[in-house]
VMD Tcl script that draws the C-alpha trace (Angstrom):
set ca {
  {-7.58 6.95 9.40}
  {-8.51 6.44 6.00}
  {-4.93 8.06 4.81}
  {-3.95 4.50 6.32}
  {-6.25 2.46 3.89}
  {-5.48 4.50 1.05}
  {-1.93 4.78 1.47}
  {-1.76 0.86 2.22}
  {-3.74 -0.06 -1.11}
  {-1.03 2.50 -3.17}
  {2.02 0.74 -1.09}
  {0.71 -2.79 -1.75}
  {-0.69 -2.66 -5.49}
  {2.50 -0.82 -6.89}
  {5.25 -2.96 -4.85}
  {3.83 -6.04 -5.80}
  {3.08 -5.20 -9.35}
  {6.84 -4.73 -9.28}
  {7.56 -8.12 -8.47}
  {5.53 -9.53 -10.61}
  {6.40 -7.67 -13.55}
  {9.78 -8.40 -12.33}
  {9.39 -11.91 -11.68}
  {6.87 -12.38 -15.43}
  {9.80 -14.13 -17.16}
  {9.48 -17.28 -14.87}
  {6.14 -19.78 -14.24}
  {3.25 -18.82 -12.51}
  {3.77 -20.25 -9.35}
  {7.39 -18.44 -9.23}
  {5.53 -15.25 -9.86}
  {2.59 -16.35 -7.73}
  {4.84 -17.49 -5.03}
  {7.25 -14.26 -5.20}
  {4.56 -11.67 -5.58}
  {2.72 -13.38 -2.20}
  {5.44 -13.36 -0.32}
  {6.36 -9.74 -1.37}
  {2.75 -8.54 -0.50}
  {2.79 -10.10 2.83}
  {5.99 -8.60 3.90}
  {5.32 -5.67 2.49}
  {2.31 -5.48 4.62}
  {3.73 -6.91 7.87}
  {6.40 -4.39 7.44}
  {3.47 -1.76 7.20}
  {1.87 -2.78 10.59}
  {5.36 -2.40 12.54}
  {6.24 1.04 10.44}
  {2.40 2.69 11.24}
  {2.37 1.05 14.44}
  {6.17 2.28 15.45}
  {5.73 5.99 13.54}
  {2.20 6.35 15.22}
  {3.15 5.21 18.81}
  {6.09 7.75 18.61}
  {4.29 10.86 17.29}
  {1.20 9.96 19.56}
  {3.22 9.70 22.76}
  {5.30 12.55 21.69}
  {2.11 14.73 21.98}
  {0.61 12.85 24.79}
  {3.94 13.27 27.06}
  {3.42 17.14 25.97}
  {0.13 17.23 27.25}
  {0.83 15.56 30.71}
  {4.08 18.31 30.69}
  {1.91 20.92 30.25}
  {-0.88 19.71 32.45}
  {1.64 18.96 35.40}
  {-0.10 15.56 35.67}
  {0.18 11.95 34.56}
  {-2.04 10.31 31.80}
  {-0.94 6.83 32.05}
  {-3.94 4.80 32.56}
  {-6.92 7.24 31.49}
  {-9.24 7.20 28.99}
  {-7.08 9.46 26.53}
  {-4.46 7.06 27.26}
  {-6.66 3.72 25.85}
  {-7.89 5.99 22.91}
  {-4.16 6.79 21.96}
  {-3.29 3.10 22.25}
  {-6.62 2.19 20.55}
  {-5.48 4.83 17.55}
  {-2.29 3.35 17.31}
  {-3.09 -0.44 16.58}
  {-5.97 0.94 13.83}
  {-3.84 3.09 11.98}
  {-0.97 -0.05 11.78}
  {-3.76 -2.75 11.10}
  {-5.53 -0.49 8.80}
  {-2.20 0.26 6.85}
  {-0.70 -2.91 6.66}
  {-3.89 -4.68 6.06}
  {-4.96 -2.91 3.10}
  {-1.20 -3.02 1.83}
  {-1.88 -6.81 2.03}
  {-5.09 -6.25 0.27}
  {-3.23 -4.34 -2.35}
  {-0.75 -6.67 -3.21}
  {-3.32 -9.61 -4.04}
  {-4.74 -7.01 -7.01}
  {-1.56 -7.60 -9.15}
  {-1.63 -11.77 -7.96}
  {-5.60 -12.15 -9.23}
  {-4.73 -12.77 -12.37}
  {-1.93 -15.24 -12.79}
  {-4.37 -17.88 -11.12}
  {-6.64 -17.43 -14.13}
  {-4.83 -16.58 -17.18}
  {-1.78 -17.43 -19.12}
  {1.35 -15.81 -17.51}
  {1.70 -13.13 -20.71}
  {-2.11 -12.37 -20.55}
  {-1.95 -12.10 -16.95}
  {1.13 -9.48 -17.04}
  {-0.99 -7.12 -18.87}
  {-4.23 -7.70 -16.93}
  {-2.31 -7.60 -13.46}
  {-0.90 -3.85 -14.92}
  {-4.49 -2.97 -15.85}
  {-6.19 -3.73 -13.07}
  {-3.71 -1.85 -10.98}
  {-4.37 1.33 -12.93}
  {-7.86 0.92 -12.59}
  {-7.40 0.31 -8.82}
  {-5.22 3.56 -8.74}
  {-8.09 5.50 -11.24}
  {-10.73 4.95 -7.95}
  {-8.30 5.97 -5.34}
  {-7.74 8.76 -7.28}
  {-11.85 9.52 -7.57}
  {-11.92 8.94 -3.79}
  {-8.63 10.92 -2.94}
  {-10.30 13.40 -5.04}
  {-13.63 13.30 -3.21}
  {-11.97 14.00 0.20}
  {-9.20 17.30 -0.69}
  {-12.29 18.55 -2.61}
  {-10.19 18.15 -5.59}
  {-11.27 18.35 -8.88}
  {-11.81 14.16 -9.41}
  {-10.70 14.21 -12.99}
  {-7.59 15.80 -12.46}
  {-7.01 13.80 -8.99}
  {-7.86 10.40 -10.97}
  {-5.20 11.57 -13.63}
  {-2.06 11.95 -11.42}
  {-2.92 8.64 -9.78}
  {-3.25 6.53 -13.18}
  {-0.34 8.53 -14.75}
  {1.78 7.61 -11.88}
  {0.88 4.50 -12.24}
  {1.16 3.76 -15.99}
  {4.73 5.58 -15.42}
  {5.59 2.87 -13.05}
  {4.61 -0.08 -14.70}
  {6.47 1.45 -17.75}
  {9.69 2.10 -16.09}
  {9.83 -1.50 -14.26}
  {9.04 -3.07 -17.81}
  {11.76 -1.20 -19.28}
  {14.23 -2.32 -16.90}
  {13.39 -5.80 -17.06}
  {13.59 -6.19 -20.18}
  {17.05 -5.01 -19.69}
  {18.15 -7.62 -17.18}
  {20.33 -9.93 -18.62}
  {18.70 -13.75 -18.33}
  {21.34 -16.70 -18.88}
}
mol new
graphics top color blue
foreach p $ca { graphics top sphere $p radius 0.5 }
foreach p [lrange $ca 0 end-1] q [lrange $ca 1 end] { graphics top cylinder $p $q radius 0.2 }
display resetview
C-alpha cells in the first residue's frame, strides 16, 4: 500500500506546483485559491481512480478464484478484506495526493509571491529528494542514484512549466 502514499505525494506535489507556477503571475490568493482547488481535485479524482482501478483488478481476481473454486465468495472474510483493500489503497492515494499539493501552497501564505515561487519549487525537490531515499530504501536501490532520478525529474519539470509560462502571452 505504500506505492499508494508515494505515488499520491509525486501526483499531488508536481500537479500543483504546476498551477502555481502557472498561476505565479497573479496575487496570492489567485494562486492560493487555484493551487487549492487544483490539489483537492486532484486528490478527489485520486480516491475515485484507486478506488475504481482497485475494485476492478481485485474483483477480477476474486471472481477467478470463486471460478476456479466452483463456489461463491460474496460475503466471506476474503470478501471484507478485498473491500477493506480497496477503500485504503483510494484513501491512501488520494489523501496523500491532497497532502502533496499543500507542499507547493506552504509558502505563498508566508512569503512574497516571487520568493514564494522559488521556495514552493524548492521544497518540492526536496520533497521528491526523500521519496527518492525512501523509494530507494524499498527496490534495494542504490539511494543516491534513486534520490537523483526523483530530483532530476523534478527540477526538469519545474523548468519546463517555467519555460512555457513565460511564453504565454499576458494582455
Amino acid at each position: 500500500m505504500i506505492r499508494y502514499f508515494i505515488r499520491g505525494l509525486i501526483d499531488g506535489s508536481l500537479s500543483t506546483l504546476g498551477v502555481v507556477i502557472g498561476a505565479s503571475i497573479a496575487s496570492p490568493l489567485i494562486i492560493i485559491s487555484a493551487a487549492f482547488g487544483g490539489a483537492l481535485a486532484n486528490g478527489f479524482s485520486n480516491i475515485l481512480g484507486a478506488f475504481s482501478a482497485e475494485y476492478a483488478i481485485r474483483y477480477r481476481e476474486f471472481r477467478e478464484l470463486e471460478r476456479h473454486m466452483l463456489k461463491g465468495l460474496s460475503g466471506t472474510h476474503l470478501d471484507a478484506k478485498t473491500k477493506k483493500d480497496i477503500r485504503k489503497s483510494g484513501f491512501l492515494d488520494g489523501g496523500a495526493t491532497i497532502l502533496g499539493g499543500f507542499v507547493p501552497i506552504i509558502p505563498f501564505f508566508l512569503l512574497a509571491p516571487a520568493q514564494a515561487l522559488w521556495v514552493s519549487i524548492t521544497a518540492v525537490v526536496v520533497l521528491m529528494a526523500l521519496l527518492g531515499v525512501l523509494v530507494g530504501k524499498i527496490s534495494k536501490e542504490n539511494i543516491l542514484w534513486s534520490m537523483a532520478k526523483m530530483v532530476i525529474f523534478t527540477a526538469a519539470t519545474a523548468g519546463v512549466l517555467l519555460l512555457v509560462q513565460q511564453f504565454i502571452p499576458i494582455s
